[in-house]
PALO-602024 format. One record per residue (C-alpha): residue number from 1; residue in one letter; x negated, y negated, z negated. Coordinates in nm, 3 decimals. Example, Ala and Ser with C-alpha at 12.3 -4.5 7.8 and 13.67 -1.06 7.14 Angstrom:
<pts>
PT     n   res         X         Y         Z
PT     1     A    -1.230     0.450    -0.780
PT     2     S    -1.367     0.106    -0.714
</pts>
This chain:
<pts>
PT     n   res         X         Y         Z
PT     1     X   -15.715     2.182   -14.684
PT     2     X   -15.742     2.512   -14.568
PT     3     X   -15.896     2.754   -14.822
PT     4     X   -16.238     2.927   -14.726
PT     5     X   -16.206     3.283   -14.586
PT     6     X   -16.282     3.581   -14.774
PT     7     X   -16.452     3.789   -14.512
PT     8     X   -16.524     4.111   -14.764
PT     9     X   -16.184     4.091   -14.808
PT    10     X   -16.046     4.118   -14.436
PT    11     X   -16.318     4.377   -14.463
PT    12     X   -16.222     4.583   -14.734
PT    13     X   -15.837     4.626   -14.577
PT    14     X   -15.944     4.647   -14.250
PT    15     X   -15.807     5.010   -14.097
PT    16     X   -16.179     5.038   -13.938
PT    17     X   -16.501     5.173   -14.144
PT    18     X   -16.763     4.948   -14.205
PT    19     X   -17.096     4.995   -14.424
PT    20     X   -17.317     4.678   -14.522
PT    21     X   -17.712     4.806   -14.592
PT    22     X   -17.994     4.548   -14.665
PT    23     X   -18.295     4.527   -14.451
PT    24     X   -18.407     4.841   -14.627
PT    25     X   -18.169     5.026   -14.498
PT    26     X   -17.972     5.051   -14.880
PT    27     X   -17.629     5.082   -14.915
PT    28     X   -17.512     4.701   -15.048
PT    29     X   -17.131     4.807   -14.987
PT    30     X   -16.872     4.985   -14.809
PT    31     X   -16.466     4.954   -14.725
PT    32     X   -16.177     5.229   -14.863
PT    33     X   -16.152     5.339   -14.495
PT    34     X   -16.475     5.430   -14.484
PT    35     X   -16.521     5.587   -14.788
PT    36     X   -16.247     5.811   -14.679
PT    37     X   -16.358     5.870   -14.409
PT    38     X   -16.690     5.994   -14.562
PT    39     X   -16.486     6.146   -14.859
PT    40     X   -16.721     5.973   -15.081
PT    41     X   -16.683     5.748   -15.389
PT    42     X   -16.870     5.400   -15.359
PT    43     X   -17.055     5.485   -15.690
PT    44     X   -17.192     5.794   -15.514
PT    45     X   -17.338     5.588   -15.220
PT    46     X   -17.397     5.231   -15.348
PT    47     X   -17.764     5.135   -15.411
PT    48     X   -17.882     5.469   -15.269
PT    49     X   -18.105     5.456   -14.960
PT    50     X   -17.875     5.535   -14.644
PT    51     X   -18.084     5.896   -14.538
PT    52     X   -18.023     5.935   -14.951
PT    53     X   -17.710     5.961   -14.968
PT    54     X   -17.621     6.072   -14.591
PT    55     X   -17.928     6.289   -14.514
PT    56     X   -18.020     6.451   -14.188
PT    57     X   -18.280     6.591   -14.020
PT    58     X   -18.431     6.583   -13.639
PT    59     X   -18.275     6.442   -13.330
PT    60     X   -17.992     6.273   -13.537
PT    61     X   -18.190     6.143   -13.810
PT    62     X   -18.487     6.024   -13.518
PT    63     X   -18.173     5.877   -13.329
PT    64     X   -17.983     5.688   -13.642
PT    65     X   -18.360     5.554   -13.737
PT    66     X   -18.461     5.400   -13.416
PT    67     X   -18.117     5.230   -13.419
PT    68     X   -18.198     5.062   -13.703
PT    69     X   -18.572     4.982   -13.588
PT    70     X   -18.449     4.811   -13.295
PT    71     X   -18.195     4.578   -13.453
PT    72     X   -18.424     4.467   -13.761
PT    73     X   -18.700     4.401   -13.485
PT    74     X   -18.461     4.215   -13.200
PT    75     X   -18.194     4.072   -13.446
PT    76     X   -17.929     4.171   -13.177
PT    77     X   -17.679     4.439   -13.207
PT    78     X   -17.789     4.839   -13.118
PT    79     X   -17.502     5.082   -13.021
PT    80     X   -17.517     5.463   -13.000
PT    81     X   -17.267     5.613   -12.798
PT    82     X   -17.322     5.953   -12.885
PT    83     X   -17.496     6.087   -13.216
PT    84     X   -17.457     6.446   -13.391
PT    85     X   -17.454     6.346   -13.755
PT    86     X   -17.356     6.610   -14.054
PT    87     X   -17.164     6.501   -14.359
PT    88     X   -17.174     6.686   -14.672
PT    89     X   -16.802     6.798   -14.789
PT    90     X   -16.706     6.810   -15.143
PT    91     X   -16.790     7.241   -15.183
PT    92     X   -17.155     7.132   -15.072
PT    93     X   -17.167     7.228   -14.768
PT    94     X   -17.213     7.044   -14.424
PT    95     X   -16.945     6.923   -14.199
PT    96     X   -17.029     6.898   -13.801
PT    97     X   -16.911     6.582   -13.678
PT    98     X   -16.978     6.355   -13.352
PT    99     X   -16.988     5.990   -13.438
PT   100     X   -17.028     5.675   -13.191
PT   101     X   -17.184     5.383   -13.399
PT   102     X   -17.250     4.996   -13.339
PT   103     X   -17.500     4.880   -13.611
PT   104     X   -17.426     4.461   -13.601
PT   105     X   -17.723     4.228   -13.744
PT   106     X   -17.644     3.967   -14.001
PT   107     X   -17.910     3.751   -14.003
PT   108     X   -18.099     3.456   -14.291
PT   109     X   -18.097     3.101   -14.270
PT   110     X   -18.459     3.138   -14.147
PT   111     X   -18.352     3.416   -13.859
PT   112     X   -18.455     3.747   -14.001
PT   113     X   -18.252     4.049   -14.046
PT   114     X   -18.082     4.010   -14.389
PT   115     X   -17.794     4.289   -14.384
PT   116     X   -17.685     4.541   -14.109
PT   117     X   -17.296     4.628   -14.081
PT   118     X   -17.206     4.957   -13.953
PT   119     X   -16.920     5.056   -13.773
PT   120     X   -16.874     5.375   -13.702
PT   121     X   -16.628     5.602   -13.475
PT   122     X   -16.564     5.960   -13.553
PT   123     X   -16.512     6.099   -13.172
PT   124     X   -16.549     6.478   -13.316
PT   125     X   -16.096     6.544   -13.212
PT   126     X   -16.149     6.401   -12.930
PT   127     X   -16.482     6.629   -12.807
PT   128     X   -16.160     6.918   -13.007
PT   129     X   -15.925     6.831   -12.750
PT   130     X   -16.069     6.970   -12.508
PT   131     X   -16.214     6.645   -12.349
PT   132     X   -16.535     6.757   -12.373
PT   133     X   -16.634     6.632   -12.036
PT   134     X   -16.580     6.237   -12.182
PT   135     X   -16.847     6.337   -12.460
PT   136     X   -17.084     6.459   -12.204
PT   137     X   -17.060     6.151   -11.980
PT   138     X   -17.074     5.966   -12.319
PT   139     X   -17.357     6.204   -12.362
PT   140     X   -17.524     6.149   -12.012
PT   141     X   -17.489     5.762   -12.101
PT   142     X   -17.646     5.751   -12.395
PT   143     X   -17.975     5.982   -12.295
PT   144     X   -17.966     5.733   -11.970
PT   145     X   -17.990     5.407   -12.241
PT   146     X   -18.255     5.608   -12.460
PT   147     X   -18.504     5.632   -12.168
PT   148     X   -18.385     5.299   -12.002
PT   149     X   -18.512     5.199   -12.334
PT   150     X   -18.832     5.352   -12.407
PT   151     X   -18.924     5.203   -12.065
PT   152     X   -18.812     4.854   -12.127
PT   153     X   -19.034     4.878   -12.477
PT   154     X   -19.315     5.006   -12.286
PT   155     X   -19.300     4.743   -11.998
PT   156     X   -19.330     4.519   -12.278
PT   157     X   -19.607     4.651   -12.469
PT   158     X   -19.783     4.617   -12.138
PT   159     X   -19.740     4.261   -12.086
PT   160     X   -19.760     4.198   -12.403
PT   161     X   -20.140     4.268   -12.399
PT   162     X   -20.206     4.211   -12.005
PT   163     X   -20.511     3.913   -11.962
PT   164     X   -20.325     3.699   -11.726
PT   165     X   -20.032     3.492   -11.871
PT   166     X   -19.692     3.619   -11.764
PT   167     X   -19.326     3.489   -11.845
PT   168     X   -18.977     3.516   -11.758
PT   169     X   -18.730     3.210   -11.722
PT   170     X   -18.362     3.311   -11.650
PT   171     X   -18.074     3.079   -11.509
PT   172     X   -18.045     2.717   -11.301
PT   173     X   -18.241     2.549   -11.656
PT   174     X   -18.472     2.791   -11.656
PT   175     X   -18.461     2.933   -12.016
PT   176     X   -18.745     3.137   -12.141
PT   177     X   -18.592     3.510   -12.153
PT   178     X   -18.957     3.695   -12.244
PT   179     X   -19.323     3.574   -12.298
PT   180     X   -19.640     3.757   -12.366
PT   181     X   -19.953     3.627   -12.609
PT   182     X   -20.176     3.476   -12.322
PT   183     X   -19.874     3.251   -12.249
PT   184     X   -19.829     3.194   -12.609
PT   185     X   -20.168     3.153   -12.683
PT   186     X   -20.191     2.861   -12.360
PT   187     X   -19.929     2.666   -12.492
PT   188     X   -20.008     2.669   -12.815
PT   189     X   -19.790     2.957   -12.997
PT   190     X   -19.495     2.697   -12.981
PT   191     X   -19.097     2.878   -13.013
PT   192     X   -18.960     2.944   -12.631
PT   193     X   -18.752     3.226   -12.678
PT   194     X   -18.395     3.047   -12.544
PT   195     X   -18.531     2.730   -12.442
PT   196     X   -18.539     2.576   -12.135
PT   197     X   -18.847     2.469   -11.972
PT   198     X   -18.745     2.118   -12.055
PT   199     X   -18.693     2.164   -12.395
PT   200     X   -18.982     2.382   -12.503
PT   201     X   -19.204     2.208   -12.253
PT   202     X   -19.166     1.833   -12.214
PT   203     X   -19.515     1.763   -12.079
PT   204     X   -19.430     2.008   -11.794
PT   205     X   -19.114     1.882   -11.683
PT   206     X   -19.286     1.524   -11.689
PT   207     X   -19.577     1.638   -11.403
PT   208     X   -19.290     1.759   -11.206
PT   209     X   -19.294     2.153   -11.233
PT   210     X   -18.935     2.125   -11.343
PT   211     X   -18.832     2.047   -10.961
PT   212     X   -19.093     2.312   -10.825
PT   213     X   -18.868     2.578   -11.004
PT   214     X   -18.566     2.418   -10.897
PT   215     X   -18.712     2.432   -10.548
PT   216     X   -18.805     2.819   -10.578
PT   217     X   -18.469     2.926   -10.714
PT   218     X   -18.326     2.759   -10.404
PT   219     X   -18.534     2.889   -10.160
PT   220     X   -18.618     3.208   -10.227
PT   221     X   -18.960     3.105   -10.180
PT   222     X   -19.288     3.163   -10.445
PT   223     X   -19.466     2.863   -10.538
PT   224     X   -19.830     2.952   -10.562
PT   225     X   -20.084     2.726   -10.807
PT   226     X   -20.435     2.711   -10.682
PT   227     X   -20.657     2.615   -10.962
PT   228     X   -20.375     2.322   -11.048
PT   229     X   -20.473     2.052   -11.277
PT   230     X   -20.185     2.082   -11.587
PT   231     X   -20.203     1.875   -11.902
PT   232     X   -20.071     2.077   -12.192
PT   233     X   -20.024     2.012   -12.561
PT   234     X   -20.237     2.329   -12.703
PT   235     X   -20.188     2.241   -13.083
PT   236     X   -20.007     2.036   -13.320
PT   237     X   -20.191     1.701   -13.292
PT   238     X   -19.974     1.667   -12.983
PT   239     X   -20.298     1.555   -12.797
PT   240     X   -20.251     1.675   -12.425
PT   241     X   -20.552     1.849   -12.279
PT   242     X   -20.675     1.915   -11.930
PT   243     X   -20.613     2.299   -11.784
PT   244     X   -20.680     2.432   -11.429
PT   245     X   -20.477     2.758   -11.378
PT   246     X   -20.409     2.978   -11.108
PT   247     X   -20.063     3.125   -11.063
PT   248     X   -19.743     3.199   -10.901
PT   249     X   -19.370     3.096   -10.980
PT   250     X   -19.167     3.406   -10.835
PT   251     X   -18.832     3.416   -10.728
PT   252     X   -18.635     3.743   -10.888
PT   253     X   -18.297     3.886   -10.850
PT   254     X   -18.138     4.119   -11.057
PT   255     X   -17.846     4.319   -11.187
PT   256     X   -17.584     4.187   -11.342
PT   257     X   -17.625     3.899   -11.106
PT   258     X   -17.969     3.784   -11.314
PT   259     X   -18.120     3.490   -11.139
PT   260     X   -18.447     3.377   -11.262
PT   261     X   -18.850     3.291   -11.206
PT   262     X   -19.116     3.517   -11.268
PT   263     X   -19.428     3.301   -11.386
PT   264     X   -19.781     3.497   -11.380
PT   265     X   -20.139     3.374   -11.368
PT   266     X   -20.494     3.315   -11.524
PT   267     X   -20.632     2.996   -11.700
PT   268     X   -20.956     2.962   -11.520
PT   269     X   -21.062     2.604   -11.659
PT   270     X   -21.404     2.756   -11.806
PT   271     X   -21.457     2.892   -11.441
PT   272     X   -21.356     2.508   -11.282
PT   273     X   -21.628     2.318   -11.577
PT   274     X   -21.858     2.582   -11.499
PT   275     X   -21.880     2.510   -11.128
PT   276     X   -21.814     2.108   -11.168
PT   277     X   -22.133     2.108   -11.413
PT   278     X   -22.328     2.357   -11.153
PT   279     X   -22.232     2.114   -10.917
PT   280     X   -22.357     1.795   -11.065
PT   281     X   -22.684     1.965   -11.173
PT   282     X   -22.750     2.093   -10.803
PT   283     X   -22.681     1.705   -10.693
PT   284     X   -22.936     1.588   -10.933
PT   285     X   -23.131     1.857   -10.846
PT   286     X   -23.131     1.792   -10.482
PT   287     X   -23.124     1.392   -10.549
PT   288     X   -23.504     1.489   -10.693
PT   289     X   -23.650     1.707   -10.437
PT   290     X   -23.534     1.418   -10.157
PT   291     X   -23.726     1.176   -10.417
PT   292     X   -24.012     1.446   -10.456
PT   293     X   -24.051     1.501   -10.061
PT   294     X   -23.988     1.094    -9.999
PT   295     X   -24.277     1.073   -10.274
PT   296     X   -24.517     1.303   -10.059
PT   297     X   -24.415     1.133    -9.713
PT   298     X   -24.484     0.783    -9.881
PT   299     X   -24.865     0.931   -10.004
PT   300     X   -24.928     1.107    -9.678
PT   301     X   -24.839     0.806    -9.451
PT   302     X   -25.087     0.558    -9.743
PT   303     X   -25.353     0.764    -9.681
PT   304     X   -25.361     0.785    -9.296
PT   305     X   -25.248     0.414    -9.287
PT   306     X   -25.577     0.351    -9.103
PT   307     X   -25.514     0.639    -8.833
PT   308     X   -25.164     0.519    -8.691
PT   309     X   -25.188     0.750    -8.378
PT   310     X   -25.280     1.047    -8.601
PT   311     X   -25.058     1.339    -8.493
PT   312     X   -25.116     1.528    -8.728
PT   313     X   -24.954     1.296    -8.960
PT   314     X   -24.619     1.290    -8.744
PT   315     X   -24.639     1.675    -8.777
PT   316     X   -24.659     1.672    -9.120
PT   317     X   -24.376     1.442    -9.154
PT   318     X   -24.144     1.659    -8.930
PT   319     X   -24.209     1.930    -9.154
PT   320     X   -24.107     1.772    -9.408
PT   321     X   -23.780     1.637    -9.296
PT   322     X   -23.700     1.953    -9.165
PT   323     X   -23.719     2.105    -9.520
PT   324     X   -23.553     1.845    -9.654
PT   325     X   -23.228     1.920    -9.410
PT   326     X   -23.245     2.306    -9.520
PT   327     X   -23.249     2.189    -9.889
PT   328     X   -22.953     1.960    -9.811
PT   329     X   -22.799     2.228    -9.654
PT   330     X   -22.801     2.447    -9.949
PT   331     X   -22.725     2.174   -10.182
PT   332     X   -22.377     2.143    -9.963
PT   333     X   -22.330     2.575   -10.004
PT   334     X   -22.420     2.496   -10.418
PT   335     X   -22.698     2.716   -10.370
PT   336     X   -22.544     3.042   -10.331
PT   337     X   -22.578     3.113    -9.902
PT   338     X   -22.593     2.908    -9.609
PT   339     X   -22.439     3.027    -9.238
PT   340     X   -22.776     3.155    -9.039
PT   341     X   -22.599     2.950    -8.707
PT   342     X   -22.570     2.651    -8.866
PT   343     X   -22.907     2.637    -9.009
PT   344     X   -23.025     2.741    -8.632
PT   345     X   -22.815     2.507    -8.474
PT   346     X   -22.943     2.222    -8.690
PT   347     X   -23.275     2.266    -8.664
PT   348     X   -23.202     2.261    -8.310
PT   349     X   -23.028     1.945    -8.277
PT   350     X   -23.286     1.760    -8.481
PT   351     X   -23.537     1.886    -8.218
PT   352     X   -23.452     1.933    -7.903
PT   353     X   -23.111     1.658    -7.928
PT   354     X   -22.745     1.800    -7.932
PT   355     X   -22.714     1.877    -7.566
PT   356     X   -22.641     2.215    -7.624
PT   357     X   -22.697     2.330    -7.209
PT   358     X   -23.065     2.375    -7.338
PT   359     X   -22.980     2.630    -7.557
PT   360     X   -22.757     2.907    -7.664
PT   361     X   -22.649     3.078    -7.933
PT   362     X   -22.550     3.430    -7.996
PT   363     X   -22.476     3.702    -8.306
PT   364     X   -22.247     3.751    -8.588
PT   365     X   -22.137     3.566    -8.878
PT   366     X   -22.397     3.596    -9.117
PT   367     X   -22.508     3.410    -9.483
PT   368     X   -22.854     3.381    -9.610
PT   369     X   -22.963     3.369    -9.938
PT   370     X   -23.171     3.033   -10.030
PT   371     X   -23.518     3.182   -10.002
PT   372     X   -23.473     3.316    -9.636
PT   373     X   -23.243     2.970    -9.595
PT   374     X   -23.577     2.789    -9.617
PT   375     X   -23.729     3.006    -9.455
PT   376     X   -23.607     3.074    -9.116
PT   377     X   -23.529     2.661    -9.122
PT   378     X   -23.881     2.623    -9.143
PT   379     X   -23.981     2.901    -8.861
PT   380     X   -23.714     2.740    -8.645
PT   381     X   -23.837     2.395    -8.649
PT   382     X   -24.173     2.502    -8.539
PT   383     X   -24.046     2.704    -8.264
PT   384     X   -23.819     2.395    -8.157
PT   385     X   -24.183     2.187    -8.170
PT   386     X   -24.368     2.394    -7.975
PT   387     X   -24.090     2.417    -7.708
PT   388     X   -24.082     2.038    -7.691
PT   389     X   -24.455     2.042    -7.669
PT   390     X   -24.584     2.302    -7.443
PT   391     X   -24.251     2.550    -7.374
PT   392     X   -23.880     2.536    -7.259
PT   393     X   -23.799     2.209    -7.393
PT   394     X   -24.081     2.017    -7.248
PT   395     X   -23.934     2.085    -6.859
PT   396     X   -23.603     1.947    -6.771
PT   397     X   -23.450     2.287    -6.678
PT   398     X   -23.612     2.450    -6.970
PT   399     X   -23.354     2.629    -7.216
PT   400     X   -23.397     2.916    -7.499
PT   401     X   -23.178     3.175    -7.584
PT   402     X   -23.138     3.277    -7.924
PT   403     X   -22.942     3.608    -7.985
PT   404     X   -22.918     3.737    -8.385
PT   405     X   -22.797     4.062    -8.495
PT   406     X   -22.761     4.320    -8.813
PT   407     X   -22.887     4.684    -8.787
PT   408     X   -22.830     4.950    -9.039
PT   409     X   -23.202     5.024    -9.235
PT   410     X   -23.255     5.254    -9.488
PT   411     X   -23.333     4.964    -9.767
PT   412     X   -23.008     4.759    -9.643
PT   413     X   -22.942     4.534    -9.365
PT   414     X   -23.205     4.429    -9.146
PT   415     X   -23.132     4.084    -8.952
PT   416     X   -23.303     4.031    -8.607
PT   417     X   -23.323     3.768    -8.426
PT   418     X   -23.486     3.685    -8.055
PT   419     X   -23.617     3.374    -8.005
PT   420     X   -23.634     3.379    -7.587
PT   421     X   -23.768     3.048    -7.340
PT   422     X   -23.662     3.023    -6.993
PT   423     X   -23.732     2.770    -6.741
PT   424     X   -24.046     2.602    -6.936
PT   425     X   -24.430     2.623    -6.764
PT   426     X   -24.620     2.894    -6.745
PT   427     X   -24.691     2.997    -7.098
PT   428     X   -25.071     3.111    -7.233
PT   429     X   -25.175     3.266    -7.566
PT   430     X   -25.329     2.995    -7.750
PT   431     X   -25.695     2.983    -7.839
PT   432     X   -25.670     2.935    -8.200
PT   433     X   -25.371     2.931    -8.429
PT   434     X   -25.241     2.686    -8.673
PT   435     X   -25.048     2.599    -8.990
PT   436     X   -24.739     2.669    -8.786
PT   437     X   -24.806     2.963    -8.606
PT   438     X   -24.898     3.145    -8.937
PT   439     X   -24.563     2.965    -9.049
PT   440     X   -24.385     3.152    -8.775
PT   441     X   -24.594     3.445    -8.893
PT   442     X   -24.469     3.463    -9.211
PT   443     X   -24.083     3.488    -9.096
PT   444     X   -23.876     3.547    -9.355
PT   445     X   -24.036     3.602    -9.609
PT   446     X   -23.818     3.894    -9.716
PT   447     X   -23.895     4.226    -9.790
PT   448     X   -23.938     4.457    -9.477
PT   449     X   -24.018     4.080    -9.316
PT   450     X   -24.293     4.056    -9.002
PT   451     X   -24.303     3.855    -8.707
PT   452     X   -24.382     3.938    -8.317
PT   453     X   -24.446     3.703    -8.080
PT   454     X   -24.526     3.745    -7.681
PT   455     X   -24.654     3.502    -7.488
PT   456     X   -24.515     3.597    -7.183
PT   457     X   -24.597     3.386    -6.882
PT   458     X   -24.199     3.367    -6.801
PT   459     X   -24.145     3.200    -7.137
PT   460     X   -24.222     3.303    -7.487
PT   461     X   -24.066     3.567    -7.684
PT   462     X   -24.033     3.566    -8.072
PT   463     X   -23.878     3.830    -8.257
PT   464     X   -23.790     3.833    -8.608
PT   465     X   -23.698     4.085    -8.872
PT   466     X   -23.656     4.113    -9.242
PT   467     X   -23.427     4.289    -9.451
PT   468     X   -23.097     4.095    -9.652
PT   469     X   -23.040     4.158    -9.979
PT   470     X   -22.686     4.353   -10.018
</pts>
């Protein structure tokens, strides 16, 4: 059986200097070579603090220090090519020397930093022999790595505390290289650093987003997630729970021939519940008012059962289907705008029929807010009944022309639209007005709103303004 190798003991008679501190940077041990190096005894140094019993100030100590730092905070390995470091000499004094030092983690059975070996290389006869240049480049290198550094740490700070979640998966399985908190935080604070997506994340290589980053590593080509239904184990009950995010696997290529995926985005499930819920209460909502408005037909047509022929009954009825198609209208925009040509054109079609040779349309893209949704619904219908009755509509060769526009106004946009008959008989002012001619009156109803109408004997002429909230 072969006996167990004493490691302190290659150590101790190895021609190279090595010093073992804890992860409080004390001095646990060093070899013969280099305490002669150091031209100290190991009862001088031993249990003493390492800026104790090897003290320095400014640059050198800053430089020696964030060494350490890094490799107690990484667990990997930190190297300093170039460091200044004094040694004090047996008269007392100080001794100039140039050093170039690996500090090598040696790590618990849990992971953490449990001892740091140093090795370091006194370069101060070689900066003597006149190869001073190979110090500066050594020099050069190591102020390059310092502020290489300091970037890479503040890169990561950044992510680290950007919203959105972001991560970085390296190689053909994808292993997890960095991750900030959102990520963490989405999939439930579980240990990724060095796994692959497979291993870290079985529920997402079962819904298939294993082969997506196959696919994008391939091609070249981003893989973008629009509001993408995920289930996700968030906690340790293993229960899998439904998340809509919004994100982007990126292809990216760099040095050292680093292949990898770039995965960024924004869980936006609150957003998706929000609007589902806003949704289902507009459909009730809307599911009422037809109820409501069928309610009010139903009374109407009880109480004139008697009158059959009565007009004014059919009116009323037209009204209110024609309110009922701007309110279904709505309902299909969620209640947030509606497209001012498609509430024209509908009103239209229920009117005057879909043969659109009777009638054109003209103007801009424009959406209107509920209120003047209603409203200009409402204003169009009577203009449509009125053609049919006495105007354009009512003649075969009849037609209107309805042309829309914005114009700049002090208080914000101002909408205008031109309601213009061709082709109809000779039009009259009326001797009295109605409930829909103060309907058409009323326009709008928006601030800035008003209403003029001409009834030119060529064909009537309606003009309406208003102003559109910004």
């Amino acid at each position: 059986m072969d006996r167990a190798i004493d490691f302190k003991l290659v150590l101790a008679h190895s021609p190279n200097p090595y010093l073992l501190l804890d992860h409080e940077l004390n001095i646990r041990w060093a070899n013969d070579t280099y305490l002669k190096l150091m031209d100290r005894e190991r009862d001088d140094i031993v249990g003493r603090h390492v800026f104790d019993a090897f003290p320095s100030e400014g640059e050198s100590r800053q430089q020696l220090q964030t060494s350490f730092d890094r490799v107690l905070e990484t667990g990997e390995p930190d190297e300093i090519a170039h460091i200044k470091y004094d040694i004090p000499n047996a008269s007392g004094g100080m001794d100039a020397h140039i050093w170039s030092t690996t500090q090598v983690p040696i790590l618990d059975d849990g992971g953490a930093v449990e001892y740091i070996l140093q090795h370091p290389i006194q370069i101060t006869k070689i900066e003597q022999r006149d190869t001073a240049g190979v110090v500066r480049r050594a020099e050069a290198v190591e102020e390059r790595w310092r502020g290489a550094s300091k970037e890479l740490d503040r890169l990561r700070a950044l992510l680290e505390q950007a919203p959105g979640f972001v991560a970085v998966l390296a190689g053909p399985e994808h292993r997890f290289v960095m991750s900030n908190a959102a990520y963490r935080r989405l999939i439930g604070e579980r240990e990724l650093e060095g796994k692959s997506v497979a291993e870290a994340l079985p529920e997402i290589a079962e819904q298939g987003f294993v082969e997506v980053l196959d696919r994008v590593m391939s091609t070249g080509e981003p893989y973008f997630g629009r509001r993408e239904k995920i289930l996700l184990k968030s906690s340790d009950d293993n229960e899998l729970r439904e998340r809509h995010l919004e994100f982007i696997f990126q292809p990216i290529r760099g040095p050292d021939r680093f292949e990898g995926v770039l995965v960024q985005g924004y869980d936006v499930t609150e957003e998706v519940v929000a609007e589902e819920s806003q949704r289902i209460l507009i459909n009730e909502l809307n599911h009422r008012v037809k109820n409501t408005l069928a309610v009010v037909q139903g009374l109407a047509q009880q109480s004139f059962r008697g009158d059959k022929q009565n007009p004014q009954l059919d009116i009323f009825v037209e009204r209110l289907a024609a309110l009922a198609s701007a309110h279904s209208l709505l309902t299909e925009r969620r209640w947030e705008s509606a497209d001012l040509a498609t509430i024209v054109r509908g009103a239209l079609e229920a009117t005057a029929g879909t043969r659109q040779s009777r009638y054109t349309l003209d103007g801009p893209d424009i959406r209107l807010e509920p209120q003047p949704a209603v409203a200009l619904a409402m204003v169009i219908h009577e203009l449509c009944t009125n053609a049919v009755k006495y105007g354009a509509f009512s003649t075969e060769g009849g037609s209107v022309d309805i042309h829309w526009s914005l114009e700049q106004d002090t208080d914000g946009n101002r909408l205008v639209l031109d309601w213009r008959e061709t082709g109809g008989p000779t039009v009259a002012k009326p001797d009295r007005t109605g409930f829909g001619s103060r309907l058409i009156k009323r326009g709008l109803g928006t601030p800035g709103s008003r209403t003029e109408i001409d009834y030119a004997p060529a064909g009537l002429h309606c003009r309406l303004e208003g102003i559109l909230c910004p």
